[in-house]
Backbone as JSON Lines, residues from 0, in Angstrom:
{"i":0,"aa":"X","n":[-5.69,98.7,52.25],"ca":[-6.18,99.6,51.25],"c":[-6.3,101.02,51.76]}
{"i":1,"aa":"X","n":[-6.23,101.16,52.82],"ca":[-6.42,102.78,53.5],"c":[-5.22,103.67,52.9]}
{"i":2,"aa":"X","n":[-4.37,103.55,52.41],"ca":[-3.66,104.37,51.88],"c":[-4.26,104.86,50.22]}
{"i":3,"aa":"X","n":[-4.85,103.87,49.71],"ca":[-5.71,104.21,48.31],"c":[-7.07,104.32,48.4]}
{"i":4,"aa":"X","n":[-7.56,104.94,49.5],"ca":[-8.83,105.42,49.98],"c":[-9.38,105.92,48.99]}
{"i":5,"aa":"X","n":[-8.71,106.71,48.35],"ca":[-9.29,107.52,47.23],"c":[-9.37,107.23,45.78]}
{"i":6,"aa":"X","n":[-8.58,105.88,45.5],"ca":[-8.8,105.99,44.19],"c":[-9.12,103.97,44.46]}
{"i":7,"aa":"X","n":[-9.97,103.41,45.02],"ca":[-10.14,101.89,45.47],"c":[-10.26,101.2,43.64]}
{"i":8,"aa":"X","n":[-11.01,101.42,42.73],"ca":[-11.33,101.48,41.38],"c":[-9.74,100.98,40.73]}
{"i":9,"aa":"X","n":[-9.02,101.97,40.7],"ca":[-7.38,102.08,39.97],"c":[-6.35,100.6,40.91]}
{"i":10,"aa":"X","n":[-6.98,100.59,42.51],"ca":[-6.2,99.57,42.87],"c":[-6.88,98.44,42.7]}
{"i":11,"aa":"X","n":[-7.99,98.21,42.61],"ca":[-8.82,96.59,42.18],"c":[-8.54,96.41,40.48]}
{"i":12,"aa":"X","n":[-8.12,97.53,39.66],"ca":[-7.93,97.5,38.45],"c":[-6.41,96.86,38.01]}
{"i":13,"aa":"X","n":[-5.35,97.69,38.96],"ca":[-4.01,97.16,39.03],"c":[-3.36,95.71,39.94]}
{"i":14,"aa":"X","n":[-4.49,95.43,40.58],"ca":[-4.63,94.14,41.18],"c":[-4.78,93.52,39.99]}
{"i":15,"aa":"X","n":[-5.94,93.39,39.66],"ca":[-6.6,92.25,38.95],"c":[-5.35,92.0,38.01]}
{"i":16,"aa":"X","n":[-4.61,93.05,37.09],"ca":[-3.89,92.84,35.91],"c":[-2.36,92.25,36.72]}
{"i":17,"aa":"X","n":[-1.9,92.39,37.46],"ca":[-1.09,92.08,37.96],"c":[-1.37,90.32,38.33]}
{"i":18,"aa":"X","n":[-2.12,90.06,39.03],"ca":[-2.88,88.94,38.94],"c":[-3.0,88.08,37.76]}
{"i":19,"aa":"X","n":[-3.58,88.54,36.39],"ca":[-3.57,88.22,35.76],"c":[-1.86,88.26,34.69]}
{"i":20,"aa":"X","n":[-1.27,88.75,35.25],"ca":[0.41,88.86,34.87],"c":[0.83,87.63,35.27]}
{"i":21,"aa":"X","n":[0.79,87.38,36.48],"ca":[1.03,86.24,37.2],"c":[1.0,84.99,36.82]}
{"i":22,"aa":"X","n":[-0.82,85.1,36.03],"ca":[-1.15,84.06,35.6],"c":[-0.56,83.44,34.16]}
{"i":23,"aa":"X","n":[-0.11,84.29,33.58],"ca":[0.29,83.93,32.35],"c":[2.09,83.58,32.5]}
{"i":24,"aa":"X","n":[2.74,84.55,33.89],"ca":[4.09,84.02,33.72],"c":[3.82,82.68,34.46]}
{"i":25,"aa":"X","n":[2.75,82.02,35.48],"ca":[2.85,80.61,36.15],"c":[2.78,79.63,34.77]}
{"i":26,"aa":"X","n":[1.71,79.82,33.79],"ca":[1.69,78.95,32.33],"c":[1.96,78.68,31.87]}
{"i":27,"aa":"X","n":[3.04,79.95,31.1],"ca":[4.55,79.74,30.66],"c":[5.32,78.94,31.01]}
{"i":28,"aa":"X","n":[5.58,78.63,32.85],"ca":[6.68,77.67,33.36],"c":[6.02,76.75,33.27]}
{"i":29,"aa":"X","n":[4.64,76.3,33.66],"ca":[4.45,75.04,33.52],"c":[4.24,74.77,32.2]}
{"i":30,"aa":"X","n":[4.53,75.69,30.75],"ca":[4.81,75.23,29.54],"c":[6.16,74.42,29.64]}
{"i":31,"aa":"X","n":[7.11,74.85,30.23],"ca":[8.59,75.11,29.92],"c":[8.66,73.77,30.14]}
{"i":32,"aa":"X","n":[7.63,73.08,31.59],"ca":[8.55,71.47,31.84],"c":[8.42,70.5,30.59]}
{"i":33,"aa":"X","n":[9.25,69.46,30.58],"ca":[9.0,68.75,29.48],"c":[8.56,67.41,29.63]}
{"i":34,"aa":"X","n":[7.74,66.96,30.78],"ca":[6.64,66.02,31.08],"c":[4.81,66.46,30.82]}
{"i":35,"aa":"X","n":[4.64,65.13,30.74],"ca":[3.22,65.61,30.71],"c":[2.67,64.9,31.62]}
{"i":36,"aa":"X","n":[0.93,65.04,32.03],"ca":[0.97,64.78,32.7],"c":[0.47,65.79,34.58]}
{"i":37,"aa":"X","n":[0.22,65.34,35.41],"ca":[0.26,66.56,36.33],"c":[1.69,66.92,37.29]}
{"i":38,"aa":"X","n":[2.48,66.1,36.61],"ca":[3.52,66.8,37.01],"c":[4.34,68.3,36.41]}
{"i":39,"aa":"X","n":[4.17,69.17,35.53],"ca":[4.11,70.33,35.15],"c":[3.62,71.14,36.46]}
{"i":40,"aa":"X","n":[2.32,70.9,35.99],"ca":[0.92,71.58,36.86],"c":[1.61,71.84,38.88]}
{"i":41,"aa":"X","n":[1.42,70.37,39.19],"ca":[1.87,70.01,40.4],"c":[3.23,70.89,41.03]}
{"i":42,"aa":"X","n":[4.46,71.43,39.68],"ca":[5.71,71.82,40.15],"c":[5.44,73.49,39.87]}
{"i":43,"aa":"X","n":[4.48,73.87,39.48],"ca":[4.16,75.49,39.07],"c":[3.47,75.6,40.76]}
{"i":44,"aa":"X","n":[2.63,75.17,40.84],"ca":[1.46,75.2,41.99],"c":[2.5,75.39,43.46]}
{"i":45,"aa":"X","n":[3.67,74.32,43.41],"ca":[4.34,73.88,44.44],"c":[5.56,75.63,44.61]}
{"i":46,"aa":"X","n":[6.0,76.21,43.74],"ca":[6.55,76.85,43.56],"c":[5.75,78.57,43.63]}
{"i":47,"aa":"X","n":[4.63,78.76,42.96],"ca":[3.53,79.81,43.76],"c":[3.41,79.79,44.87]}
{"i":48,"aa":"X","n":[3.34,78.31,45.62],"ca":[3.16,78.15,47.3],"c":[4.43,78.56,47.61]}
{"i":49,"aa":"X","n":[5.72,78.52,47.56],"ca":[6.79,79.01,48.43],"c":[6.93,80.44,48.31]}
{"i":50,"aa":"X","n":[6.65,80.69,47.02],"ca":[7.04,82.3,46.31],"c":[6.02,82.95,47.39]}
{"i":51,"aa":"X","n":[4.49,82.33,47.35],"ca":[3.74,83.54,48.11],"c":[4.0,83.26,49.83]}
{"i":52,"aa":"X","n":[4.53,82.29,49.95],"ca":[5.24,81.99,51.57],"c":[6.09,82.7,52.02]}
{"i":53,"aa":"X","n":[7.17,82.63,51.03],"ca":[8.49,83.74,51.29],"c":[8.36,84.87,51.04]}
{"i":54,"aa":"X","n":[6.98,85.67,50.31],"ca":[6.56,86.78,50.09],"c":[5.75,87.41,51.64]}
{"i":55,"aa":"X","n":[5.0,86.33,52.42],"ca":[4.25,86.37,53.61],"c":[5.29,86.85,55.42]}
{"i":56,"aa":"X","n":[6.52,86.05,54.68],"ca":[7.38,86.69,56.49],"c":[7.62,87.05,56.3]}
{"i":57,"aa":"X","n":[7.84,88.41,55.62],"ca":[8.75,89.79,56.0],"c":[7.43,90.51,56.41]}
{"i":58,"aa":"X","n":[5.91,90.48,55.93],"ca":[5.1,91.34,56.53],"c":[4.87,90.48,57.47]}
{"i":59,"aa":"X","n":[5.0,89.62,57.9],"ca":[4.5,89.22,59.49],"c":[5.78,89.46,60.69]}
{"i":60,"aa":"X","n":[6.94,89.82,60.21],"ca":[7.72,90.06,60.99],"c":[7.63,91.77,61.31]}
{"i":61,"aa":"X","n":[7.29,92.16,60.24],"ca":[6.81,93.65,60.31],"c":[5.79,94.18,61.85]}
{"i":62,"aa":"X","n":[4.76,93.2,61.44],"ca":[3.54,93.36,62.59],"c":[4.27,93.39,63.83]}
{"i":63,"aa":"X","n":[5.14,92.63,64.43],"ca":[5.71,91.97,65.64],"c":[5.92,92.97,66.26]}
């Protein structure tokens, strides 16, 4: 956050909605499957976990 030192308000504001963007495109897909059941649920969840995985090594290769 040290780069938005100055405006912390506008980035917890554009977090949250972004966040909440998120949440409504993960809903959607687990609308889309056509089981019921927790298998929907289970293949949205499984798919956030890789997305924010493969989102995680390029900044940890960064640090190195």
């Amino acid at each position: 956050m040290a780069p938005f030192a100055r405006a912390p308000a506008s980035l917890h504001r554009c977090s949250g909605a972004t966040q909440s963007a998120f949440g409504v495109l993960a809903s959607a897909g687990g609308r889309l499957g056509r089981g019921s059941g927790p298998a929907p649920m289970a293949t949205v969840m499984f798919a956030c976990a890789v997305i924010s995985f493969g989102r995680l090594l390029p900044l940890r290769q960064k640090r190195s």
